[in-house]
LOKOL-822317 format. One record per residue (C-alpha): x, y, z. Coordinates in pm, whole numbers, always signed. Each point is the difference from the previous one (the first is absolute). Layout:
BEGIN
NODE      c1      c2      c3
NODE       X       Y       Z
...
END
This chain:
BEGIN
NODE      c1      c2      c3
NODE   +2544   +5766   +4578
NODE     -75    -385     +60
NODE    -189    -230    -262
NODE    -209    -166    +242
NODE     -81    -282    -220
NODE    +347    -116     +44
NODE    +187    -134    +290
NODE    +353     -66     -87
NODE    +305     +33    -257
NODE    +202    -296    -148
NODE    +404     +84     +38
NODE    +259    -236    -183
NODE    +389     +52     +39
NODE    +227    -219    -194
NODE    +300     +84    +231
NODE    +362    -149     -57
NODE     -41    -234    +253
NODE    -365     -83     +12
NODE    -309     +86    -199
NODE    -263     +80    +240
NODE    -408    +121     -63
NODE    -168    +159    +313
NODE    -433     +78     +47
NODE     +35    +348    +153
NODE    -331    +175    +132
NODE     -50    +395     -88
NODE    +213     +83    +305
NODE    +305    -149    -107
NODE     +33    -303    +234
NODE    +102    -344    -121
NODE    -323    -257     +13
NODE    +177    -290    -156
NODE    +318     -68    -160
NODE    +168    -269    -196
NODE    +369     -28     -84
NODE    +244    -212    -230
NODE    +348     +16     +61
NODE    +223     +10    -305
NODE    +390      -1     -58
NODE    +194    +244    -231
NODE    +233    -196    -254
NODE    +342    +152     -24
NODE    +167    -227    -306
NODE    +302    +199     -76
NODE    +122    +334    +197
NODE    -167    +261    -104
NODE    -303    -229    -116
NODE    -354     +21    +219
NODE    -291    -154    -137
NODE    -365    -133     +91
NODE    -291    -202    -149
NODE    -281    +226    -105
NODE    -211    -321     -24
NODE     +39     -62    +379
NODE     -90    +329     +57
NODE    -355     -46    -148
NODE     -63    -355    +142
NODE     +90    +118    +368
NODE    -216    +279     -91
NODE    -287    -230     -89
NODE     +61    -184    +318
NODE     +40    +276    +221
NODE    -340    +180     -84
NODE    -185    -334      -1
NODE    +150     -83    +351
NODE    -139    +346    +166
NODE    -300     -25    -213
NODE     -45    -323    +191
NODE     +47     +39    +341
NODE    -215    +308     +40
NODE    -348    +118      +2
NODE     +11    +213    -280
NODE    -223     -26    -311
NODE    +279     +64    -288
NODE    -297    +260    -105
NODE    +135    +219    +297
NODE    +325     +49    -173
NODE     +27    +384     -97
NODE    +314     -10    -203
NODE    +289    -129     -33
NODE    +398     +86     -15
NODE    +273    -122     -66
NODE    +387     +59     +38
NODE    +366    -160      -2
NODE    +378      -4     -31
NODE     +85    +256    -301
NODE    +145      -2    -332
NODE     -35    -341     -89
NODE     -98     -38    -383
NODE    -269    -257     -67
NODE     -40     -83    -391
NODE    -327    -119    -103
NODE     -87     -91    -356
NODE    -320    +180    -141
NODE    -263    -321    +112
NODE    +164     +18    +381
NODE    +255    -218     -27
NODE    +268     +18    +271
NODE    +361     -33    -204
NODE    +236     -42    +241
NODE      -2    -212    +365
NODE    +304    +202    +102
NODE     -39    +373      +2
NODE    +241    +240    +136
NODE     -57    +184    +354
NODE     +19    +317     +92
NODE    +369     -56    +176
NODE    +150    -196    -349
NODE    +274    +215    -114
NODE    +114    -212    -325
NODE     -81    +294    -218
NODE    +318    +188    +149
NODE    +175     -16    -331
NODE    -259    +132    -166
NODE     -72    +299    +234
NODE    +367     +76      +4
NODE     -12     -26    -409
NODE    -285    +266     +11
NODE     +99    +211    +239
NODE    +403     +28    -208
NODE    -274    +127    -348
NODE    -235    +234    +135
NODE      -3    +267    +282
NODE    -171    -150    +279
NODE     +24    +355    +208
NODE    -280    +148    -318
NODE    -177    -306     +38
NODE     -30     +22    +362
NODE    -253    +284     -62
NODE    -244    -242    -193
NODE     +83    -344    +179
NODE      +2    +226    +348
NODE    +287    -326     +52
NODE    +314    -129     -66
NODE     +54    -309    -206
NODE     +57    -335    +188
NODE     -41    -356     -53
NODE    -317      -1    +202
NODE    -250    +163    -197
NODE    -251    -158    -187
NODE    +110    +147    -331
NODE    +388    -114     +22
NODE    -152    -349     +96
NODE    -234     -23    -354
NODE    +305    +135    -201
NODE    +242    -313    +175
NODE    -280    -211    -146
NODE      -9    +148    -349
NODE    +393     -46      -4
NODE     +23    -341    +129
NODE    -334    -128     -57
NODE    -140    +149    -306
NODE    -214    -305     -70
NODE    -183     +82    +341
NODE      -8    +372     -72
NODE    -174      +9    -356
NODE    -260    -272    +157
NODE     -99    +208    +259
NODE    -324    +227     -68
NODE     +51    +149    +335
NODE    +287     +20    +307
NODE    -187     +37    +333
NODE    +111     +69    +317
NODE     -68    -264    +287
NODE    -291    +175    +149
NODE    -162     +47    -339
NODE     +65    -332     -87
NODE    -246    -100    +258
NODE    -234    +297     -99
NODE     -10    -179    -344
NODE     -71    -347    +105
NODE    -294    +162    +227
NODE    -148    +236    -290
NODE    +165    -120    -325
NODE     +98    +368     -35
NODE    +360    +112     -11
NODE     +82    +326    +161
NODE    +260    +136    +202
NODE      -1    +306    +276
NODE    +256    +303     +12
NODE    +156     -99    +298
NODE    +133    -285    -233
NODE      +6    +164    -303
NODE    +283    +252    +164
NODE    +197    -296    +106
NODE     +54     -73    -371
NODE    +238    +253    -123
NODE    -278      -7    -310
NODE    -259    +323    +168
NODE      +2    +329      -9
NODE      +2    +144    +390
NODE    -110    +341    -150
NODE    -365    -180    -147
NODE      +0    -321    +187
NODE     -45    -167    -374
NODE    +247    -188    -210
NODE    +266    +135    -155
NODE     +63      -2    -382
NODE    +353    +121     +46
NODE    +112    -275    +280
NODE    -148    -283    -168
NODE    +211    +101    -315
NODE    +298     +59    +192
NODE     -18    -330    +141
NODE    -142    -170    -353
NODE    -285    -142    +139
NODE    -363      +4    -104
NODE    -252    +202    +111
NODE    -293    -263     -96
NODE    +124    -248    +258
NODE     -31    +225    +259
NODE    -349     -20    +190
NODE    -246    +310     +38
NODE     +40    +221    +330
NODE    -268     +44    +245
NODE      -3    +191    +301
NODE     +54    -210    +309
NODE    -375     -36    +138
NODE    -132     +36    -324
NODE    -207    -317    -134
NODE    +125    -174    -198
NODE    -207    -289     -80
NODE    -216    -251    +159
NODE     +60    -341    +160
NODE     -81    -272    -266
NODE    -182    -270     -68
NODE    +262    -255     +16
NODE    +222    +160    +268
NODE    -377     +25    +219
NODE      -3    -405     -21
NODE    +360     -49    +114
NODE     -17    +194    +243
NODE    -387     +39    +126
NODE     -16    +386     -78
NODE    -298    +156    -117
NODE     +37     +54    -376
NODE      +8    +328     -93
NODE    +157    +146    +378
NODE    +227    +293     -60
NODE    +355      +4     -62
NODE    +208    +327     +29
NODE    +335     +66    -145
NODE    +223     -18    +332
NODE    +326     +59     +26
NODE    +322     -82    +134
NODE    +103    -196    +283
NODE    +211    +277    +132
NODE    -282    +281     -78
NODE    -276    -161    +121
NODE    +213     -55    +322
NODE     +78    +350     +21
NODE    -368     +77     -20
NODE     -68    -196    +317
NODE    +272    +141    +134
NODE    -173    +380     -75
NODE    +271     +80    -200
NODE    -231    +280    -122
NODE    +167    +358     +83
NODE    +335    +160     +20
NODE    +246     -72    +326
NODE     -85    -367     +32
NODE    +219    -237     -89
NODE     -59    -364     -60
NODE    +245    -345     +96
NODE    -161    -279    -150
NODE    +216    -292     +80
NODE    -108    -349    -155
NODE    +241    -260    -222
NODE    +165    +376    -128
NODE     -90    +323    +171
NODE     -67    +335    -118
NODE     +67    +376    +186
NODE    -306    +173    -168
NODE     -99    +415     -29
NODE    -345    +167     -92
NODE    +108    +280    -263
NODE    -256    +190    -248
NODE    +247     -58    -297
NODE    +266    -260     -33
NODE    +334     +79    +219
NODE    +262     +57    -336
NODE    +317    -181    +144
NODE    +214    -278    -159
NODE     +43    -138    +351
NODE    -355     -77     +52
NODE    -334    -146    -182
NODE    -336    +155     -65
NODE    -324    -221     -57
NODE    -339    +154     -19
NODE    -222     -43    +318
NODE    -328    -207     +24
NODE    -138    +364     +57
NODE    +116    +335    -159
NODE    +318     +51    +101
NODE    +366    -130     -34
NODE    +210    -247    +234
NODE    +386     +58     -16
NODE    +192    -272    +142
NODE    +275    -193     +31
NODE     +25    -414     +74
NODE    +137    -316     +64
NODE     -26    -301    -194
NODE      +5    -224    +261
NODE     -30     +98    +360
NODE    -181    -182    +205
NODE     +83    -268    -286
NODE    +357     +80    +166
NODE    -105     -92    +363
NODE    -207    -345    -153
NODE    +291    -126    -182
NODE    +229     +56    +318
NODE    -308    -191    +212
NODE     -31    -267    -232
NODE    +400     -76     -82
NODE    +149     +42    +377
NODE    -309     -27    +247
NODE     -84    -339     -22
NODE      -3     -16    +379
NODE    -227    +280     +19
NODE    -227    -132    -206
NODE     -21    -346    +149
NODE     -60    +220    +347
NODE    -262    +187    -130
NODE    -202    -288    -148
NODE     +46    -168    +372
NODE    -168    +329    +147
NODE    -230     +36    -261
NODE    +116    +327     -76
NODE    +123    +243    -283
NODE    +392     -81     -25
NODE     +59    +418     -51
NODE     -98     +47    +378
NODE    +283    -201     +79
NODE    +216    +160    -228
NODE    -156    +305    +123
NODE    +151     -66    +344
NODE    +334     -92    -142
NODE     +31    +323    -202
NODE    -135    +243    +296
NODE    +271    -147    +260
NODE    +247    +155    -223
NODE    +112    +385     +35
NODE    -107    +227    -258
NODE    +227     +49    -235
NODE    +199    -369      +8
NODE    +292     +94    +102
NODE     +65    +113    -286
NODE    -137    -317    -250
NODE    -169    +156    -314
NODE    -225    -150    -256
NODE     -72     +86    -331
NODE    -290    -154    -129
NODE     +32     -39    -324
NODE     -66    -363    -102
NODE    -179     +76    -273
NODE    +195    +274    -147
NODE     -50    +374     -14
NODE    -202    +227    -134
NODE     +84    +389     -52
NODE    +240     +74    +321
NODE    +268    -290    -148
NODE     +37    -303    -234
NODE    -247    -262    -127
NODE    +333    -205     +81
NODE      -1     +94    +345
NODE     -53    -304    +287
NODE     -79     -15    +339
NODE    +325     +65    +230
NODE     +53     -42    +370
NODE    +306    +188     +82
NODE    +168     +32    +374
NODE     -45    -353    +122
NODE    +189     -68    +336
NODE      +6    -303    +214
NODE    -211    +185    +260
NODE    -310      +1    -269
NODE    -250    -269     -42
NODE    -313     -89    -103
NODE    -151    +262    +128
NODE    +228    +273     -96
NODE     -94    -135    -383
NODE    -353     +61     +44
NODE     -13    +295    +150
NODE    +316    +126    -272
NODE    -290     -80    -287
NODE    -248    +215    +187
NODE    +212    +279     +72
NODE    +167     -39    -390
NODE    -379      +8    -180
NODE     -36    +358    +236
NODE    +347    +138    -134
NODE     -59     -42    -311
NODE    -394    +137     +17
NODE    +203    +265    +211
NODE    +145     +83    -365
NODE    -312     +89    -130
NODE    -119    +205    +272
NODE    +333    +212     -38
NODE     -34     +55    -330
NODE    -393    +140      -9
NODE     +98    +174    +352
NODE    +300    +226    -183
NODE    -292     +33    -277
NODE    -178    +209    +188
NODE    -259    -270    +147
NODE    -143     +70    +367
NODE     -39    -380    +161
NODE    -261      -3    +275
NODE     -75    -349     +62
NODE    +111    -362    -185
NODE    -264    -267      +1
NODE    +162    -294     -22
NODE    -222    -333    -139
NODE     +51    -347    -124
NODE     +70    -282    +141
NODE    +341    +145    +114
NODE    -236    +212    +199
NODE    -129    -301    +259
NODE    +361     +14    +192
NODE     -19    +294    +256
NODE    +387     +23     -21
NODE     +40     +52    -354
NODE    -271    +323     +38
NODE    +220    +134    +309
NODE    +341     -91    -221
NODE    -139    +232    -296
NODE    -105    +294    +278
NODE    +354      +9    +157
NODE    +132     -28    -370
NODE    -194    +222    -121
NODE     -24    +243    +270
NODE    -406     +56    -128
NODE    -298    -170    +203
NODE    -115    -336    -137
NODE    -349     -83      +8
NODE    -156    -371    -109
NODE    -328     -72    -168
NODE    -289    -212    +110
NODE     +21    -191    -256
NODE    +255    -227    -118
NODE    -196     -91    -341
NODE     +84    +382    -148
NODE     -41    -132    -356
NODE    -280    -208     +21
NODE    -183    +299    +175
NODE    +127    +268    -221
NODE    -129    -209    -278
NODE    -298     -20    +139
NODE     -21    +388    +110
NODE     +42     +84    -389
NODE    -309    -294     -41
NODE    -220    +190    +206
NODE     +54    +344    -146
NODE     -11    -173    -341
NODE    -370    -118    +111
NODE     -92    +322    +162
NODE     +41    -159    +399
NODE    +249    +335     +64
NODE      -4    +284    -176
NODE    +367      +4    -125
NODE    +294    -249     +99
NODE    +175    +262    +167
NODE    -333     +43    +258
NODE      +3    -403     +28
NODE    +317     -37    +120
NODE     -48    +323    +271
NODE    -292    -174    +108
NODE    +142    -360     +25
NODE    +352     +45    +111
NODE     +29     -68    +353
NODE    +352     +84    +198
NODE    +135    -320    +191
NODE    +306    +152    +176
NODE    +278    +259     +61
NODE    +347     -11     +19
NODE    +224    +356    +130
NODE    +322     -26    -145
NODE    +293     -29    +271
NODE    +167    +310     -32
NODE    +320     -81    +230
NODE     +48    -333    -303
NODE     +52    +320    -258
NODE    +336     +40      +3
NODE     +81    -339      -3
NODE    -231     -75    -286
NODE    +104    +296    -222
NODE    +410     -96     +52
NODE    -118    -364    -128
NODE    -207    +136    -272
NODE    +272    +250    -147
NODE    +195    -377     +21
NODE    -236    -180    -171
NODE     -24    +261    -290
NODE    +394      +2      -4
NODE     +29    -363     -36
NODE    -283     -30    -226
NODE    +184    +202    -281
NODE    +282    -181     +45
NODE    -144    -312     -81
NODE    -126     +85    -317
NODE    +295     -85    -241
NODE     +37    -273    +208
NODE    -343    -123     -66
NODE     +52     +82    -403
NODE    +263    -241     -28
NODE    -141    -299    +202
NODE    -257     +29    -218
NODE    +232    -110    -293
NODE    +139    -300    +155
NODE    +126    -253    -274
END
């Protein structure tokens, strides 16, 4: 059903590398969008942090830009949604006051000790049945308990620890909420009720009253207020749903909506996503809860096509300077590099794990290329990341496919999505057909999908995202490349667990 009095949805994405807000009309297509490029800090190993400030003042700037360059009376907005990188715990004081200028991101792993600490006292295996996860450094609830050790000032301030995306939902409404999908990226919710748990949050010796309340992912949850209308030129009083996480609402463009599909959403990190009913109960994988009903199992990388921008930045100066000659995007050149290797490098692997593991190995894991020879080059580096982010998404895949799980198609999205020869690296990988979305803005849309069922434009988010998702192109895997690919994967696995004590005790260096 359409709301005819409207004529678009407001979608904001507060992305690792750039906050971006987007006009979208009731078909899903971008009218206008605005963008502000940010950086991630990394001051210690481990360490990943952002300005939750910046995030709202881009924001500001962002919707004012679109707001000014089109047509559109603000009045027109329907709704709006909002999403973001995960996990990251905002503290807020009881009058709105942002504590902290530096708050961790979703790939920070500083709380290793800590996870390691709880997992040694209680039975994570029995806990896996409430969590539906294992402990790690990344989730949201590990992250407030580093700051109750080793900031306790900050922690007993703090009325309230919000996630990125609902920090921007609170400057917008004043009201300070959080959706499943983030709530089960917390280690502090119950998967079996989708509501806090009293037992976790004990475990863990947090408190329950700085957690914010849960609302369903299109639900409203407020309104757009007065002062956040002036900054920004919004009607006062415009909608404002719940959202939900960058990776969800991704997946929800991606129609990540019934069993068999599987989802590649490569960005700064990059996640190898399932639809599932009920959360997938394995050590070796993750569960959050979907922006619809449902349950995505997955596995990730902390820094994937993160991986491929610190290689452009640090050794393709050339490139670069090239590309700004042609007026071009350096990755097509390093595009061309990468494809005028063979498949498989000659044997050069890369593990891409710059940022540490999650659940397959170590938080002290780091990135390795292993099988240089003087015949490689440039090239053979670029096209190693590629195929390494596709071994190790390869993992995954294994794992859900000796589960039991029939694969039909992966949709692969992101901005790792825009090079043709990464899609037709994953098919061959993979051995599965690879198809690419329309869209390269999957957040920002998803958000706005859950906007528009939140505001009564679809009649569920599952139907929005069926009706908006548009197929951009296909890629058959290469089936004579399958041998070749599965010899170098049973490789990379070898060498992977090999590395791991390895990577324990360079983490120790004196």
């Amino acid at each position: 059903m359409i709301n005819e009095d409207k004529e678009c949805l407001l979608g904001i994405d507060i992305g690792t590398q750039s906050i971006r807000a987007a006009l979208l009309n009731l078909s899903g297509d971008i009218l206008a969008l605005k963008s502000v490029s940010q950086d991630m800090n990394t001051p210690k190993p481990g360490y990943a942090v952002q300005d939750p400030q910046f995030w709202w003042e881009s924001t500001v700037k962002n919707i004012r830009g679109i707001l000014g360059e089109t047509n559109i009376k603000p009045s027109k907005i329907a709704a709006v949604g909002v999403c973001a990188h995960m996990h990251g715990p905002v503290p807020i004081t009881s009058a709105g006051e942002l504590l902290s200028r530096e708050v961790q991101l979703y790939c920070d792993k500083r709380g290793e000790e800590i996870v390691k600490r709880f997992s040694k006292k209680h039975d994570v295996k029995k806990l896996l049945k409430i969590s539906g996860n294992p402990p790690t450094p990344n989730w949201f609830g590990f992250k407030i308990k580093w700051l109750q050790e080793n900031q306790p000032e900050l922690y007993n301030r703090a009325d309230k620890f919000l996630v990125p995306k609902d920090f921007i939902n609170f400057r917008l409404t004043g009201e300070a909420v959080i959706d499943p999908s983030e709530a089960s990226g917390s280690y502090l919710m119950n998967a079996n009720d989708c509501q806090w748990s009293a037992e976790l949050i004990e475990l863990l010796e947090l408190d329950i009253v700085k957690l914010p309340k849960i609302f369903d992912s299109a639900e409203i949850i407020g309104r757009v207020n007065k002062e956040t209308a002036t900054l920004t030129g919004m009607i006062e009083g415009t909608p404002v749903v719940a959202g939900g996480g960058d990776m969800l609402c991704s997946l929800l463009t991606s129609a990540l909506t019934k069993k068999g599909r599987v989802a590649d959403i490569t960005g700064t990190g990059s996640i190898i996503c399932f639809y599932s009913e009920e959360p997938h109960y394995d050590e070796r994988l993750m569960n959050l809860r979907h922006v619809i009903p449902g349950w995505i199992p997955f596995g990730i990388i902390d820094h994937s096509g993160g991986a491929l921008r610190w290689f452009r930045d640090e050794f393709c100066e050339n490139e670069i300077i090239e590309a700004e000659k042609k007026n071009i995007d350096v990755h097509e050149i390093l595009n061309k590099l990468a494809a005028e290797e063979e498949p498989g490098n000659n044997g050069l692997l890369f593990f891409p794990y710059l940022m540490g593991e999650r659940t397959l190995g170590s938080s002290y894991s780091r990135g390795v290329f292993l099988g240089f020879n003087p015949a490689h080059n440039k090239g053979s580096a670029i096209r190693a990341i590629m195929e390494g982010v596709a071994f190790e998404h390869k993992r995954t895949l294994e794992i859900m496919e000796k589960g039991g799980y029939q694969i039909t198609a992966v949709y692969h999205c992101g901005g790792g999505s825009k090079s043709k020869l990464w899609s037709q690296i994953k098919a061959n990988i993979y051995q599965k057909p690879v198809y690419t979305i329309q869209t390269a803005e999957g957040g920002i849309v998803g958000a706005a999908i859950l906007a528009g069922a939140g505001a009564g434009i679809f009649s569920d988010s599952a139907a929005g995202a069926e009706q908006i998702t548009k197929i951009k192109e296909k890629f058959e895997p290469n089936e004579k490349l399958n041998e070749r690919y599965q010899y170098l994967f049973e490789r990379y696995k070898e060498a992977h667990d090999l590395l791991q004590d390895t990577f324990d005790k360079l983490a120790l260096i004196p």
